[in-house]
Each structure stands twice: as C-alpha cells, then as structure tokens.
C-alpha positions in Angstrom: 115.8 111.5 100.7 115.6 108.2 102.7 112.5 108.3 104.2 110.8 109.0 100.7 111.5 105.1 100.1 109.0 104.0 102.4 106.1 104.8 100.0 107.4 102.4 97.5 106.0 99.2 99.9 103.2 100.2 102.8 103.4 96.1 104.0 107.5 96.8 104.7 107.3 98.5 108.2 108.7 98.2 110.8 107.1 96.1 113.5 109.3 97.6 116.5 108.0 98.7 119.1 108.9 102.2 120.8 107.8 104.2 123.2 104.6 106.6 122.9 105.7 110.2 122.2 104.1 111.5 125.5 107.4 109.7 127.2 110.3 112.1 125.6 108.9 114.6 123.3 108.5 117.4 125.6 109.6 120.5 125.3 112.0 122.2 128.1 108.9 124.1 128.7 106.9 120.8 128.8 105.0 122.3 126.1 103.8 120.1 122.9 105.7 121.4 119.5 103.3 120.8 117.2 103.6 120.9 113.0 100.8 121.5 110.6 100.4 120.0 107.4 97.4 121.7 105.2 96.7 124.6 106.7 94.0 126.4 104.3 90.0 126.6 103.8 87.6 126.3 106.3 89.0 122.6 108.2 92.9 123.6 107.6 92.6 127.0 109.6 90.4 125.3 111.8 92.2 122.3 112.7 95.6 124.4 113.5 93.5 127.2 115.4 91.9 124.3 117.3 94.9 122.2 118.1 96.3 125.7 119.2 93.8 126.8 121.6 95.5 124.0 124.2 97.5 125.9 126.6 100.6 123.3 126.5 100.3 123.4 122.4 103.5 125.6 120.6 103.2 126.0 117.2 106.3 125.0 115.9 106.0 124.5 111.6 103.4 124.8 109.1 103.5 123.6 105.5 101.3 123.7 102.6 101.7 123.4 98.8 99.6 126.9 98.4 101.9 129.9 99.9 98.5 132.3 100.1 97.2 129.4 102.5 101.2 129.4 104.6 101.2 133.0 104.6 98.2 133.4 106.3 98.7 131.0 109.1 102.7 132.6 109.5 100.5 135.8 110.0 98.9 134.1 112.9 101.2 132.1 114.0 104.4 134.1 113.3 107.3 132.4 115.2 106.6 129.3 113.1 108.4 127.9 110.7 106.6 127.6 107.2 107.4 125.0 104.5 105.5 124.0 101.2 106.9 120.0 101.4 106.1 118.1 104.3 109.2 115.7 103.4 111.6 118.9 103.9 110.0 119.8 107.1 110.4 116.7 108.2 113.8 116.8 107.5 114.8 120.3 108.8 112.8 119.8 111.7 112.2 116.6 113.2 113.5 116.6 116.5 112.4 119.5 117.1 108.6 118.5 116.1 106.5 117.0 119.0 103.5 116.2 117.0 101.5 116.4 113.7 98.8 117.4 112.7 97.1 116.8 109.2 94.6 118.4 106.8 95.2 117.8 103.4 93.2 116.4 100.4 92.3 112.4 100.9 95.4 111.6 98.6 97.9 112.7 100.9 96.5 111.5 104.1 98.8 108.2 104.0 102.2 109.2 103.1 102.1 112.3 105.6 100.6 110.4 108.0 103.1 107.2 107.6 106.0 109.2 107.1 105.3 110.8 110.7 104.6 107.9 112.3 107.7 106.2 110.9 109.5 109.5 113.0 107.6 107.9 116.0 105.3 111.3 116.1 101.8 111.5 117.5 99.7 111.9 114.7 95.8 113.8 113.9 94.8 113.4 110.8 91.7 114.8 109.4 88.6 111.9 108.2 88.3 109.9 106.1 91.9 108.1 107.5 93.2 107.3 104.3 91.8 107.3 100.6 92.6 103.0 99.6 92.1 100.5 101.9 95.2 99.1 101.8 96.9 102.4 103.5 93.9 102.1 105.9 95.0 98.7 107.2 98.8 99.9 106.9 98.1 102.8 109.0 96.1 100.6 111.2 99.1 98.6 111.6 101.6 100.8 112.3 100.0 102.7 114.8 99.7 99.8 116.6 102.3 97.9 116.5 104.5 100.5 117.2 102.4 102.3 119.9 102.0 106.0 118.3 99.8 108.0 119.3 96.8 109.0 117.2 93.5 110.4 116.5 91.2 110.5 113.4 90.0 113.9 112.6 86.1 113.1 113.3 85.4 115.7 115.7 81.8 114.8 116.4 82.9 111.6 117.9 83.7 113.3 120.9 80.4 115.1 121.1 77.5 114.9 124.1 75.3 115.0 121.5 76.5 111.7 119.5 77.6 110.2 122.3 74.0 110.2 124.4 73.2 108.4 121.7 75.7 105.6 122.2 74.6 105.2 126.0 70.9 105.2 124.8 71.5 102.5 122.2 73.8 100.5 123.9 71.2 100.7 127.3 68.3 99.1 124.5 66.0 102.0 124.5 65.0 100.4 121.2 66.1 97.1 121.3 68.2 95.3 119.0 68.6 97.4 115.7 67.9 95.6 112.6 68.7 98.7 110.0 69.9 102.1 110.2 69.3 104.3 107.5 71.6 107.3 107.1 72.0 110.5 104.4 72.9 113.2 103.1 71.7 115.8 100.3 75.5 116.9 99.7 77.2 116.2 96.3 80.8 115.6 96.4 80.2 113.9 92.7 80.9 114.8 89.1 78.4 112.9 86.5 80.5 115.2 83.6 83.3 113.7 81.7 87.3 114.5 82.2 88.3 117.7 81.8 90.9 118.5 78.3 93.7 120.6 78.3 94.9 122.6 80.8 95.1 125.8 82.3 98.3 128.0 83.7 99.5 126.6 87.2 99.0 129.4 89.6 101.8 130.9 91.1 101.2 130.5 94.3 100.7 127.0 93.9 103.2 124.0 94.2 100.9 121.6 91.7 103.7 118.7 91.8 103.5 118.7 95.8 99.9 119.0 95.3 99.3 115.8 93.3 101.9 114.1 95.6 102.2 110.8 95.3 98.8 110.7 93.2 99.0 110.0 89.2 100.5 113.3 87.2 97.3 115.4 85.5 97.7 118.8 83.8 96.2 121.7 86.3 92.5 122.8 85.2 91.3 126.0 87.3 88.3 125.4 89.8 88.2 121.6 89.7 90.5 120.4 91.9 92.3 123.0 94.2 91.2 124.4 97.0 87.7 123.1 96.7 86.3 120.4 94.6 89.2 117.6 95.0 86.3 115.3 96.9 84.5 115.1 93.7 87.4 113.2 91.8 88.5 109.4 92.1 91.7 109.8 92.3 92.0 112.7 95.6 88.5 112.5 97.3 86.3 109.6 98.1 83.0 111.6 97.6 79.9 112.5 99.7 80.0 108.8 101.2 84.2 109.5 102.3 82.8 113.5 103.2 79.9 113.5 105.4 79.5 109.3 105.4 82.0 109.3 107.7 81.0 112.0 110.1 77.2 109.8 109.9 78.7 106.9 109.9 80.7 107.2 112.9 78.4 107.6 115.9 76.3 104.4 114.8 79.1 102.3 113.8 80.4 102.9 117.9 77.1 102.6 119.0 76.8 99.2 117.7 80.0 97.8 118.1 80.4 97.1 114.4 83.3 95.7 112.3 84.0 95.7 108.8 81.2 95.0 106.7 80.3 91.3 104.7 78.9 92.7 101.8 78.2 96.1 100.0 76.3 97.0 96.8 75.7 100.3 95.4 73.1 101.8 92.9 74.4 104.9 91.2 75.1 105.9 87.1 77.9 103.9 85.6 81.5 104.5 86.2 83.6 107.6 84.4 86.7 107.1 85.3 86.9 110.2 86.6 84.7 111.6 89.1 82.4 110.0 92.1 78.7 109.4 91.4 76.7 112.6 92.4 73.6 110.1 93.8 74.2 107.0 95.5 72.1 104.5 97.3 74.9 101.9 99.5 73.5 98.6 101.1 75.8 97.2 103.4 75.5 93.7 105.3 77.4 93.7 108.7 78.3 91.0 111.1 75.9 90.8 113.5 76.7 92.4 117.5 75.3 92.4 120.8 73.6 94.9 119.9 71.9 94.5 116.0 69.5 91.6 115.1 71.6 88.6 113.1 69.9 90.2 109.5 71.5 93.6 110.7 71.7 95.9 107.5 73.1 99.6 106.8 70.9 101.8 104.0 73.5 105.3 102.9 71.4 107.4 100.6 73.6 111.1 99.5 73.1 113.5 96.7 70.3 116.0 95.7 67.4 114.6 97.0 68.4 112.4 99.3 67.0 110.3 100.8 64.5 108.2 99.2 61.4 108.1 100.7 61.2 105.0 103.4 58.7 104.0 106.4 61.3 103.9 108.0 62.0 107.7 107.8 58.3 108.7 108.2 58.3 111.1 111.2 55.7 112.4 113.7 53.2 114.9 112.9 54.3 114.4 109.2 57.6 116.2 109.8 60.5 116.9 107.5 63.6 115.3 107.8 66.8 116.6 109.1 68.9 117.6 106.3 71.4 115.0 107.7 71.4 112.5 110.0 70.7 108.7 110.9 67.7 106.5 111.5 68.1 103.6 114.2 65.5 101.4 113.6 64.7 98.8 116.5 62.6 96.0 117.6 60.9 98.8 120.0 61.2 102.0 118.1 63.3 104.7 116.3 65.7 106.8 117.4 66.6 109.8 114.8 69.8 111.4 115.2 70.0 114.8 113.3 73.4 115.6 112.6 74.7 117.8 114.9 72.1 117.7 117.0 70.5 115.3 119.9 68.6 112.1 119.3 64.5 111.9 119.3 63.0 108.4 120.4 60.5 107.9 118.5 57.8 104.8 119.8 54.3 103.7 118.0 54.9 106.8 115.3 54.9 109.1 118.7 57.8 110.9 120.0 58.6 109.9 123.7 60.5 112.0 126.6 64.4 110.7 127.0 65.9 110.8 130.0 69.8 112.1 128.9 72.4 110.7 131.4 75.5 113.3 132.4 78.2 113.3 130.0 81.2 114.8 130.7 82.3 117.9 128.1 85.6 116.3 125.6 87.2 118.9 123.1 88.3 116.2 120.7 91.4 118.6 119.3 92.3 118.8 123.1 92.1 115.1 123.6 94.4 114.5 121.5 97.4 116.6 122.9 96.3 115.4 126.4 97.4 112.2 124.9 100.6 112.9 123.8 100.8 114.3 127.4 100.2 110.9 128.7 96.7 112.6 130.4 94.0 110.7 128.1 93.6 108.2 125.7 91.9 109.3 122.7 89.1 108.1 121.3 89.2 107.7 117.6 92.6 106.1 117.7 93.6 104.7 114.3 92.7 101.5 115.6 89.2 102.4 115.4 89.5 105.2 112.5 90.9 103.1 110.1 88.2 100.4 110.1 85.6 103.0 109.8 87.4 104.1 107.0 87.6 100.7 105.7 84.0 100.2 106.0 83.3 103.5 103.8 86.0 102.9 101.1 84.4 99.7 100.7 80.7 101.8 99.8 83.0 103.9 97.4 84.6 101.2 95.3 81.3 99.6 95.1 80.4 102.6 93.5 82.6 101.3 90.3 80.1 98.4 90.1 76.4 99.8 90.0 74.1 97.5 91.5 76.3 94.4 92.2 77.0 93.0 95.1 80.3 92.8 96.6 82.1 90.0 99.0 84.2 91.0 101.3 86.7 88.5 103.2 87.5 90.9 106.8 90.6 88.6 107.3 92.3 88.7 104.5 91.7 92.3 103.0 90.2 91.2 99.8 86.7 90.6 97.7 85.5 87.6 96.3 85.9 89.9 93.1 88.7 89.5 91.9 88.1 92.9 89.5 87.0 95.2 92.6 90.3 94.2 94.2 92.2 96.2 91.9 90.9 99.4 93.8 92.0 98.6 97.3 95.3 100.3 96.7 96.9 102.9 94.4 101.2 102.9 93.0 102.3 105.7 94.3 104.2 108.3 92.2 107.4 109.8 92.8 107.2 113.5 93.1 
C-alpha cells in the first residue's frame, strides 16, 4: 500500500496546506462519519461511546487487532463497518470517513494518527500524543502546517474543576509559583527482567497488527495485551506517560509553560525492558509570567508516592490526595486533587475561594463541534504534543538514574549525545 511508505521518514511531509475537514466532510445528512481505532477496555469503549453520544456523530467503522473487543462495539454499534487493520480501513473507506478517533497502546498512536492526518481527517487521539519525541514534534507539525483538526485525548483539560484552577493561578491568588510538586501512587513499571519463551497467540488476536510498527517479540500471556503494555519500554511510557500527563496538564496550562531545560530522574537502573516502578523527576523550566525565574517541577509516582515534603504538609495534619498537584507560591499553596477542586491553602490554614462561572465543555463533544466548524478545541496537537514532549523527556531520563539531562527546545536534541538515541524509534514493517 502507498500510504504505508510514509512511516519510513516522519520529517518527509507534506507542508501543503488544505482546508480544515469541517469545510467538505459532511455527510448529506450533515452528520460527522466517524471511525474508531482501538475500541476495547475501559478508555476504548469509552472514547467511542463518548464521541457517540453527539447528536451529529454516525458511527461509520471500527477497527481493532482483538475481534472479542470489534465484536462487542459491532453489537453496539451494528451498522458499522468493523476492521482489525487500520491501514485497510483506511483504504476501503476513506472518503466515506469524516473523522478519527484513536485509542490504542502508546506505540500506535503516531502512525494511526499520521496516516489520518495525511487523509486530511480530523483527528482524537487518546494521551500521551505519541510514545518518541520525534513523532511528537512530527505530529505537531503536520497538524499545523496543514490545518487538521485535532484534539489530544486528556479529558480533564476541559474540566470546571482543572480549569478554576487556571483562572485562580493565572489571577495570582498565590503569586508567582516557584515549584509544583505533583504524584501519583500508580505503577505502570516492571523492576523484573524480560520475559523467555513464549506462549500460544490467542486466537482472537491479530499479534502482528498488535506490535505494529514496534520491534517483533514472541507473545507472553498477561504482560502486554489488553492490560499491562504501559509497563514496557517499547509500547507504554509508564506512570509518568499514564497519569503524568493527566497531572501534568492542568499546571503546565496554568502556567503557560514550554518545554522543559533540564530533567533528571532518580529511579533503579535501566532493564531494557520495562519502566521504573518508582520515580522521583526534577524538571527545570523556562521561566513565565507567571513562575519565579528558579521555577522547578518535582513528579514523584509509584507505591508510596510521594516523598514526604513541607511542601505537601496539609492543614489539621491531613492526608494527601491519592493524586494530585501542589502549587507552591510566594503567598501560599494551592492543592489540586485529581479530579477534584483546588484548596488555597495560606499560613498552613485553609482559606475560602471565591470560584468564578465556568461554562460546562464535554471535551469528546468539543471536538466534533470542531470539525463542525462550531469550536475550536482546546488540546489541539499544538498544545498536546509539547506536553507530551515535556513527559517523554521525564521518561528517557529514566534510562539515566540521577543525571541530569540538557535539553536544546530548538533543535530537538540533548546535550547528551547518548540520551539522544531515544527520541525516536525505526519503525518496522508489519
């Protein structure tokens, strides 16, 4: 197939320009035909039912590699059409496809995701963007440049909850912030060595179209499909590309941050196989209008985490949330639970905030109102891809225990030469 070429060289795209989606993509019905790649677990059933819920949404194809997975979203969404290779469906039914949506292991996020875009199709694709840095800044590019349509998969972004917290930040309830400290307890790491032989391939599984463009590795049941991919180097980026993105997110917006000057990371030494199951990330950021110029960023996940810090000491002696992030300003604290609203916290007391209005945003809906030309989303690859680049950056520092990292923004490289070997991957051909 033609279009598989394109993975051979992600800095060969096209730079012309076309016209967003929203312009000629429509349906006779004026409906929004929408595809589905990964469509299992908890976030694949979730993203498709969520993207579906919009009333001007038809569900048009579904694909995935696991046909227990494609049979039970053709059971709910029956007048689809169901593939197990995104490249085929592409193929059979590209004109016909309005948008894509996708929710597949790390590894795949980039050459679906490209591949779309390439089609000129609106794209949501599930966090973290992309599993190098290299596809990040490809994806970056091309979105761009050529005007597409798109929105990360971080569905907290468009929360009231995360977002009072930008407005309270950004209004200097605390001041400039000279440190945040974010965690979480989760372990998407494997301290064990690399699994040896092999076990028999399921048959309802497509284990080539699984591995995709990833390096070929003999099936072994339970540890990488459906649920513990995130644990291994070469498909997920760990707790820190899991949940560090979701914590990430809300500060990084809130303070208007770039891509980060330096990182180090203290964690066991490297495998070669599977992430660190504990890891303590110090990153050095520009500073912004709204950090001090010494601005730094603490990431603590694992069992246990976090360390204990002043920092972190609460009110009334209180336990942590089991997630979240600290601001910590030259007037206060402001803790922001995950999934929950911030507490301003001023001379170790907590203090009464005044929430502004925020309008209600369904970030799934957002999205197709975009390709309706009604909104504009707001975790555009644009902005996705350089949060993305900023956690990548914590996970290959990972391979490096406890030294510190240069990072050169402009040209996409460290001062390393060794660490630059990780920033992108040679694709196979599957």
């Amino acid at each position: 197939m033609k279009r598989r070429d394109f993975i051979k060289n992600l800095a060969a795209f096209s730079s012309v320009t076309i016209l967003p989606s929203s312009v000629w993509a429509l349906t006779k019905n004026g409906k929004i035909r929408t595809a589905h790649i990964g469509v299992g677990g908890m976030m694949g059933m979730a993203d498709l039912t969520s993207i579906a819920s919009h009333p001007m949404v038809e569900v048009t194809a579904l694909c995935d590699v696991d046909s227990n997975y494609l049979t039970a979203a053709q059971k709910a969404f029956p007048r689809a059409k169901g593939f197990t290779d995104y490249r085929r469906m592409f193929d059979a039914l590209g004109k016909a496809i309005d948008a894509v949506v996708i929710t597949t292991p790390d590894h795949t996020h980039a050459p679906a995701s490209l591949m779309a875009m390439e089609m000129g199709k609106p794209v949501y694709c599930q966090k973290p963007l992309t599993h190098h840095v290299s596809e990040a800044r490809a994806m970056r590019k091309y979105a761009k440049d050529n005007n597409i349509i798109t929105q990360m998969g971080i569905q907290c972004h468009s929360s009231d909850m995360y977002r009072q917290a930008v407005v309270l930040i950004q209004s200097g309830i605390i001041g400039k912030i000279n440190c945040v400290r974010a965690w979480s307890p989760k372990n998407w790491g494997y301290d064990g060595p690399a699994p040896s032989g092999s076990d028999p391939i399921p048959k309802t599984l497509d284990w080539n179209l699984w591995l995709g463009t990833s390096p070929e590795r003999p099936y072994k049941e339970g540890l990488y499909h459906p649920a513990n991919w995130r644990k291994v180097l070469d498909y997920g980026c760990g707790t820190l590309g899991d949940m560090g993105v979701h914590i990430f997110d809300t500060p990084y917006t809130a303070l208007n941050l770039d891509v980060p000057k330096t990182v180090k990371t203290s964690c066991r030494k490297p495998t070669g196989f599977g992430h660190p199951e504990n890891n303590l990330v110090e990153y050095q950021f520009p500073g912004t209008d709204y950090t001090t110029d010494k601005f730094k960023w603490i990431w603590y996940d694992g069992p246990g985490a976090p360390e204990k810090h002043k920092d972190l000491k609460l009110p009334n002696d209180e336990k942590l949330p089991e997630q979240g992030a600290m601001f910590v300003g030259e007037k206060g604290n402001l803790l922001l639970p995950h999934w929950d609203y911030p507490k301003l916290i001023v001379d170790g007391k907590y203090e009464k905030i005044d929430f502004p209005t925020l309008e209600k945003v369904d970030h799934y809906h957002q999205f197709i109102d975009a390709c309706l030309g009604k909104a504009e989303c707001s975790a555009p690859f644009t902005y996705g891809a350089k949060l993305t680049e900023a956690i990548l950056l914590g996970v290959i520092a990972n391979r490096f225990p406890k030294k510190k990292l240069h990072w050169d923004i402009k040209n996409a490289k460290f001062a390393e030469a060794e660490a630059n070997l990780l920033l992108k991957t040679k694709y196979r051909k599957f």
